[in-house]
N, C-alpha and C positions, 0 to 999 in steps of 0.2 A: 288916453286909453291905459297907458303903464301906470298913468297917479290912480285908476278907477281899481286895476287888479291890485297895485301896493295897500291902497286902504282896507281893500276887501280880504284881502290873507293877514293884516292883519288884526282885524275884527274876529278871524276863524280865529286867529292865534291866541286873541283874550279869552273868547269864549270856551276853549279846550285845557284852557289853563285854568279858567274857573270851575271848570265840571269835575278836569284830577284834581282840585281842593275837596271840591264837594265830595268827592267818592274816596278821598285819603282819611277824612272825618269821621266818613259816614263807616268804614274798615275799620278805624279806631273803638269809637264807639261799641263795634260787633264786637270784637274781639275782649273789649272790657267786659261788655254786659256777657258775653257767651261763652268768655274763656275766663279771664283774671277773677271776674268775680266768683265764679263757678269753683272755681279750684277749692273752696275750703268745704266745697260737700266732698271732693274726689276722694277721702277714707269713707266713704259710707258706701262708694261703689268701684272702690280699689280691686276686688274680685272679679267683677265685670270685666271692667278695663283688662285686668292680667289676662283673664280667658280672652277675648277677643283677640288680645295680642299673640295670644300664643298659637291661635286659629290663625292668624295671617302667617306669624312664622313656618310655620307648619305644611300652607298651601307654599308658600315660595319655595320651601326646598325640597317638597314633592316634584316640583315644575322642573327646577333644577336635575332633579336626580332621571325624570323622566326624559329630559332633553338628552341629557347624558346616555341614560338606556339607552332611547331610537338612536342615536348617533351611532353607539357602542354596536348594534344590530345589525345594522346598512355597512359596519367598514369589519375590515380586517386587518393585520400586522401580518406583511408577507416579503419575502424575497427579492430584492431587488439588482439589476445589474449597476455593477461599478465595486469598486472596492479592491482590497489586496487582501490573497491569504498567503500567510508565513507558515512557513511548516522546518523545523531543526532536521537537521542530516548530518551521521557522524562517517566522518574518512576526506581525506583531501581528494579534490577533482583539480586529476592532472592531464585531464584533456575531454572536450565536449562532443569529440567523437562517436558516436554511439557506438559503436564498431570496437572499441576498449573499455568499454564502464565494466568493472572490476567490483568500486568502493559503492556503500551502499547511496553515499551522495552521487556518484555517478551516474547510478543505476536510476533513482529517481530523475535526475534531468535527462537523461534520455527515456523516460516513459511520458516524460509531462512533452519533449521537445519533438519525439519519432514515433510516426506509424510504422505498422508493421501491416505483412503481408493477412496473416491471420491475425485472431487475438482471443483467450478467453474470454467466453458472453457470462452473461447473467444468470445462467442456470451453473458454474464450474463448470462446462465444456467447453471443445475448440470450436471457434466462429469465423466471421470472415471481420478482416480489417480494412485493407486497403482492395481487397479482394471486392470484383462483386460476383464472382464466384469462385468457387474450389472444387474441381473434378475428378473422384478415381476413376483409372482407368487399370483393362489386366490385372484384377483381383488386387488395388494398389499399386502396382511396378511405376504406372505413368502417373503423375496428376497435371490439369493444365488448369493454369490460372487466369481469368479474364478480369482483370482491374475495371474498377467504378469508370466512371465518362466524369469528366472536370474535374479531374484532382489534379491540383496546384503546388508548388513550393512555395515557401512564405515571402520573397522576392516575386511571383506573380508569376514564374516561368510552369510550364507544364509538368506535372511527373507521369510521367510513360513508362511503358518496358522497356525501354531503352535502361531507364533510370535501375528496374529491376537487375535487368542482366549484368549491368556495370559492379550493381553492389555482390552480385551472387560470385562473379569472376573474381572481386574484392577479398570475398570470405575462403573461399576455395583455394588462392593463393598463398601459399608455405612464408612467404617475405611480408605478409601481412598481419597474420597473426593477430586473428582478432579473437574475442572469446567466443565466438558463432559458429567456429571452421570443424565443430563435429557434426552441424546440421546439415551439411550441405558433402559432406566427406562420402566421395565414390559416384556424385550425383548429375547427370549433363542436365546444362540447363540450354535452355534453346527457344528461338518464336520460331511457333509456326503458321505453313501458309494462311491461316485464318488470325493469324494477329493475337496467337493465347502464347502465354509463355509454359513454357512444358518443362517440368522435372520427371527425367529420366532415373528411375534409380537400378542398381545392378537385379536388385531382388523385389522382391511385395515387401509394402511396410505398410499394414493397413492405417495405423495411425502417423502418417509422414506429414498430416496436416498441421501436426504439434510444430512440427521443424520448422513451419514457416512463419516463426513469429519473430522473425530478426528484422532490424530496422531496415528502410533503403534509405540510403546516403544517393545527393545528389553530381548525376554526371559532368555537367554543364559547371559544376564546381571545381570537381575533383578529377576530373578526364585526362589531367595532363600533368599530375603529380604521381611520383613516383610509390608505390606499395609501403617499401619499406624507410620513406618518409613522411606516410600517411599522417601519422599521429602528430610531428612533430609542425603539420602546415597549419595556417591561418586558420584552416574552419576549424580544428579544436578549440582556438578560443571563441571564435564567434560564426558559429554554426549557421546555414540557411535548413530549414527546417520544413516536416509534414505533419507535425504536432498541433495539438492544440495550442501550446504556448508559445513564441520565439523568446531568442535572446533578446539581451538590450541590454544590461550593463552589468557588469561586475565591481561589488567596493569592498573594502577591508571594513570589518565590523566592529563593535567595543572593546573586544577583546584582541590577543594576539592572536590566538589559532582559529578567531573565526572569520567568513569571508559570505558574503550577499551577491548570490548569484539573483539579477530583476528579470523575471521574463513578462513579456504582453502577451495578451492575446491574440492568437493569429487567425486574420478574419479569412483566410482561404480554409483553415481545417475542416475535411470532410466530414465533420457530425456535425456543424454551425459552429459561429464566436459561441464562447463562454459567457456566462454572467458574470463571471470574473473580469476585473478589466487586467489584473497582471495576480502574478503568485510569484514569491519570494523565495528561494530557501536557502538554509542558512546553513552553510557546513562550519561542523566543530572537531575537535580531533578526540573528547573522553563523555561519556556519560555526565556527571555532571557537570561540565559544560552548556550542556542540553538541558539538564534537570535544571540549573540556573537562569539559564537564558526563556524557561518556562513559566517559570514561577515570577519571575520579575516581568512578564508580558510580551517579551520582546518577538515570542512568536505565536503564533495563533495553533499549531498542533506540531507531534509528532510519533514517530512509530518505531522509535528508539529505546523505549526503555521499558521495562515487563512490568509484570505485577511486582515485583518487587520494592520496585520504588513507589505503589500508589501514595501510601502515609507520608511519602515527603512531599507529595504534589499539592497546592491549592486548591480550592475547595472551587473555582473559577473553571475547573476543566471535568471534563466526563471523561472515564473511561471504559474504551466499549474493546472485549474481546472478540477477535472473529480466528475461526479455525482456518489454518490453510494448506495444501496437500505437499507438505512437507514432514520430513520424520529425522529425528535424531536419533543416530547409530552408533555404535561403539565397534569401530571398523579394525580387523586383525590383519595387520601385514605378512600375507605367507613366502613373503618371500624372506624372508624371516626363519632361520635356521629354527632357534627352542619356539615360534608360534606355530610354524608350522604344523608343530605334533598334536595330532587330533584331539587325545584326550587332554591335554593344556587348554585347550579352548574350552572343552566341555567340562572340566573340573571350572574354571574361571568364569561361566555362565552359571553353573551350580552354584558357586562358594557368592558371587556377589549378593547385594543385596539390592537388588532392581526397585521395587517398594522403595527402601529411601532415596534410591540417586531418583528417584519422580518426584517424592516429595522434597526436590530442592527447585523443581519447579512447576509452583504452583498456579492452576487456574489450566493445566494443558492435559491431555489425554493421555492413555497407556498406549503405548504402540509395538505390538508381541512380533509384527510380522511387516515386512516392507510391499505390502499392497493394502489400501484402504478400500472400504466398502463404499465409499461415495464412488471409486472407478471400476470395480466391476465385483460381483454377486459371485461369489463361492461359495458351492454345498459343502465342502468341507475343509477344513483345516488341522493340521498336525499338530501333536499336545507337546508340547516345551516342561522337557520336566522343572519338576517345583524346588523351590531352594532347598540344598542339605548342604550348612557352612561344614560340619565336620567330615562329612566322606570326602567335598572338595579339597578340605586342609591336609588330609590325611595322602590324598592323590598326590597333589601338587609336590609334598612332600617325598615321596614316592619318585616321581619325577625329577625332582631334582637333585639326587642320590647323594644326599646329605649337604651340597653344597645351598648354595640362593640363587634362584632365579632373576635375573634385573632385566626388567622392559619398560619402554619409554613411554610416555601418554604426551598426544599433544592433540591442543585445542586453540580454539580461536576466543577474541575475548568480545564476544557477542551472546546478549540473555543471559540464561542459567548455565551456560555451560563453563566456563570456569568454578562456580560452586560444585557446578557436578563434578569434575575433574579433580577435586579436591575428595569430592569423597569416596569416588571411586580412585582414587588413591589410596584412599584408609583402608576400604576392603579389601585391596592388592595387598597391602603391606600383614593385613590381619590374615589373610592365607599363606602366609608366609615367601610373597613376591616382592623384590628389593623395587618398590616403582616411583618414576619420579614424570612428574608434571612439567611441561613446560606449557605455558598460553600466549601463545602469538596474539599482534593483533592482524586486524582480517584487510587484508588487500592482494596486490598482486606480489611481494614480495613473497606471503604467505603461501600464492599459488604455485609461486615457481620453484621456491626454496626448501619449501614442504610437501605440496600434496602433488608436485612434478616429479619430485624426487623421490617421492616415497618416505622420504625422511622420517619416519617415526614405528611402532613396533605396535601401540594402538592408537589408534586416532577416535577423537572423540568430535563428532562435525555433524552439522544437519546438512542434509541432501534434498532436492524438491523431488515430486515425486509426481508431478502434471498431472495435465487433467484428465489424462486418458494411462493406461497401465500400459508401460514400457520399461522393464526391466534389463535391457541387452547391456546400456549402458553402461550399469554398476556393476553387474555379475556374468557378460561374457569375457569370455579367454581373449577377444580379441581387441580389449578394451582391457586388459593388463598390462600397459603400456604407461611410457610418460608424457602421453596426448590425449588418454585413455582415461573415464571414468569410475574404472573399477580401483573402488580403494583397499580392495580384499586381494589384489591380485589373487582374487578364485581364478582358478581353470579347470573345468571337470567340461569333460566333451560331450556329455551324455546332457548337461544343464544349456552349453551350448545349443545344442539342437531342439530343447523345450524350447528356448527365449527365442530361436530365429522362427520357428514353429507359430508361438504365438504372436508375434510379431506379422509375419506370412499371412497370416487367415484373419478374412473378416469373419469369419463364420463365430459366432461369439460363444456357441454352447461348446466346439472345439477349442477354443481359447481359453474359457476355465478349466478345462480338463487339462491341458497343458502347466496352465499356472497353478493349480492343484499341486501336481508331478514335481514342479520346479520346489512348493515350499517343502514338499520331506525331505528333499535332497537341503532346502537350506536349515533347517533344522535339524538336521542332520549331522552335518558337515562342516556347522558354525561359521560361516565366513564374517559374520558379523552379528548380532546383538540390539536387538530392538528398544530402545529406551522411552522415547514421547513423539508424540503428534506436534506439532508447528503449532501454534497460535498467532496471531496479529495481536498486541496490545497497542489502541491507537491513541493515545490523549488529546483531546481538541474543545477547543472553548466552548462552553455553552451555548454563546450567542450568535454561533456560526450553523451553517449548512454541510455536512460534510458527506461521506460515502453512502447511499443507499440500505437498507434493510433488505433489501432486494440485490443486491448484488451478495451472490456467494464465492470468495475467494479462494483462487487457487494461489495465486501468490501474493506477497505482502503490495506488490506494486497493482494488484489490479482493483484495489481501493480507488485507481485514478481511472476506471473504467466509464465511470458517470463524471468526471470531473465539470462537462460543462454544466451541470448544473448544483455545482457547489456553488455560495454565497457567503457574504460577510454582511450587505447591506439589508436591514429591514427599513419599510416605509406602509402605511397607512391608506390604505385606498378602500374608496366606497363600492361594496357588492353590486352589482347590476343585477335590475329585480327580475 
């Protein structure tokens, strides 16, 4: 049987090998007769050929380009999570505390690291933060606060009232000494029997909801350290956190004075994780530091540097301005023997030249009066007379009964304001005032040793100015102090009673009428000098996602109000039809 199948496979075998001869021949043959021999007509139908060829090319890269269309239709390029954004921060961070952020690196890692009770929303007004609600009570005097259900510490422990009342007892304490201790100043904080936490305040303070945007620091951390060793304990370097980012590491950078603060994502934060899987930022101690560290990639955005510098920046980043309700003022010391003399201040508001100290900084607003119309609607406003350099020269002169007058300017060296101190210098000096500049840089030295002290004769500084109008701060008499806002040391009793007045009432058509009253008296009376509106100048990569169109800000840090839906990652996905 195996010899019958061997012979018969292979008989198949000759006979398959003689049929590919026969059809290898029979191939040759065609290809002679139909192709080789043919070839010496093919100039006589070389046009043919070309068009047909050129009809087949033609259909294949329609096909192509059509494939590519429908593909291009059905997907999109969109947002995706994971990734790191770097963002430049200038001032050293000498503690992670939120309860002392001072520098303006400070101040960002504790907005990226801590919730707060309330928070500026999306329209520039006050919202609820860690709140899930906020109550006046007694035309304001009371408010009680009832916290969301499941908010956690980035450790997984719970934050409660408990956690509130520890940080408010924190802030209120004199051995603590945080930057927070004028929100909470005269205030009992307390739970009551229905489990809300209650601020008690001595008076009505219709807008006391602003106050309550300071961080809470955790109990269950910090319960058993002492106040005024707060800052110096562990969790300044490595914080447990209610933020949307936490900590995770710190490293020294390329440079000597820069340093890489890494934080993650914290998956308990009460809006959701981020699309971010971590944000970096990078503290430097000068401007170009930052403009360097921008332009060579190393960070993906920052909010350090004006329009000033756009023409040194790469052509790799957008710059988007956004207004913020902050104003720059040219603050008179009355406690100040030759400032305090009325017409010195009004000869000095006359003689300068307010038009050039704005045009030293460009891209920001005029700001005549310290209340803006995004925070409340006045019928009317008081006229600021118009520049006349020689009646002022001629006053001044006057005034200082043949001698020279010498007063100090000091500023911070933050944006335009050293250029502007330079030239309102010039125009002191052209009315014949001996005036000399000095430009701190901006931290808490600057807090203590300048604007605690009084230390200077005019100060030239921006002031925030929130999202609701509250003025008692800067201009009452009881805030002329060295814990005290008021950098005019104004005291006029009569303005007193407008600011606690408007303050006192929600009734809001009584509350213009009040802050009406208040500007004749400050135009009046000069305690300070209106220069420009605040701007955000924000630089950030083009390839990134960053702050909303929709978010209008009241200060430079509530850029990070939408934070969880900032992005660095794009990816490609098919539309669902």
């Amino acid at each position: 049987m195996a010899n019958f199948f061997k012979k018969r496979g292979q008989k198949l075998v000759k006979k398959f090998s003689r049929a590919s001869l026969k059809a290898s021949e029979e191939s040759k043959e065609h290809i002679k007769e139909n192709l080789i021999e043919r070839l010496a007509n093919f100039k006589d139908v070389r046009l043919l050929v070309l068009e047909w060829g050129l009809m087949a090319l033609m259909l294949i890269m329609l096909s192509a380009a059509q494939a590519v269309w429908f593909g291009e239709s059905y997907a999109n390029s969109s947002y995706v999570q994971g990734g790191v954004y770097t963002e430049a921060t200038i001032g050293e961070v000498k503690s992670l505390n939120p309860l002392f952020a001072t520098t303006s690196s400070e101040k960002v890692l504790s907005r990226l690291m801590f919730a707060t009770i309330a928070t500026n929303d999306y329209s520039g007004h006050v919202g609820i933060g860690l709140a899930k609600s906020i109550t006046p009570l007694e035309n304001g005097r009371i408010w009680k606060v009832t916290l969301r259900e499941g908010l956690k510490w980035s450790d997984g422990e719970d934050l409660t009232n408990a956690d509130v009342l520890f940080t408010a007892d924190l802030i209120k304490n004199p051995a603590t000494s945080t930057v927070y201790n004028s929100n909470l100043q005269g205030v009992k904080v307390y739970e009551s029997e229905e489990k809300e936490i209650v601020f008690e305040l001595a008076s009505a303070y219709a807008d006391f909801m602003s106050a309550l945007n300071f961080p809470i620091v955790p109990k269950h951390i910090l319960e058993n350290v002492e106040p005024k060793l707060l800052i110096e304990n562990s969790f300044s370097k490595s914080p447990v956190v209610s933020g949307a980012f936490s900590f995770n590491a710190l490293q020294s950078g390329a440079s000597a004075d820069e340093k890489v603060f890494y934080l993650t994502a914290n998956p308990y934060y009460y809006k959701g994780k981020t699309l971010l899987n971590s944000f970096a930022v990078h503290t430097y101690q000068t401007k170009d530091a930052v403009l360097g560290a921008l332009n060579s990639g190393s960070v993906t955005a920052t909010a350090e540097l004006s329009e000033a510098e756009s023409e040194k920046i790469n052509t790799a980043f957008i710059q988007r301005d956004s207004g913020i309700n902050a104003g720059v003022f040219i603050f008179f010391n009355l406690d100040n023997e030759v400032v305090k003399n009325l017409d010195l201040r009004t000869a000095i508001r006359q003689g300068i030249n307010l038009e050039g100290l704005r045009a030293e900084a460009p891209g920001t607003s005029s700001l005549d009066y310290p209340l803006l119309a995004s925070q409340i609607k006045l019928t009317s406003y008081p006229a600021i007379p118009a520049m006349d350099f020689e009646v002022a020269k001629a006053k001044i002169a006057e005034l200082s009964g043949g001698g020279q007058i010498g007063l100090r300017v000091a500023t911070v060296n933050v944006g335009f304001l050293p250029k502007i101190a330079r030239k309102l210098e010039e125009d002191l000096k052209n009315l014949g005032i001996d005036a000399t500049v000095t430009v701190y840089e901006e931290g808490q030295d600057f807090i203590t040793n300048v604007i605690t002290k009084r230390d200077y004769d005019l100060l030239l500084y921006e002031t925030p100015l929130g999202a609701e109008p509250d003025l008692l701060p800067y201009y009452h008499s009881s805030q002329a102090s060295m814990a005290g806002l008021n950098l005019s040391n104004y005291k006029n009793y009569l303005v007193d009673d407008l600011l606690l007045g408007a303050r006192d009432t929600m009734d809001e058509a009584l509350r213009v009428k009040k802050y009406e009253s208040f500007l004749n008296y400050w135009v009046a009376e000069v305690p300070a000098i209106g220069v420009y509106q605040s701007n955000l100048t924000y630089y950030y990569n083009r390839e990134v996602r960053t702050y909303g169109n929709n978010v209008r800000l009241v200060t430079a840090l509530d850029r990070f109000l939408d934070v969880n839906d900032w992005a660095v990652n794009k990816a490609t996905r098919n539309k669902t039809p």
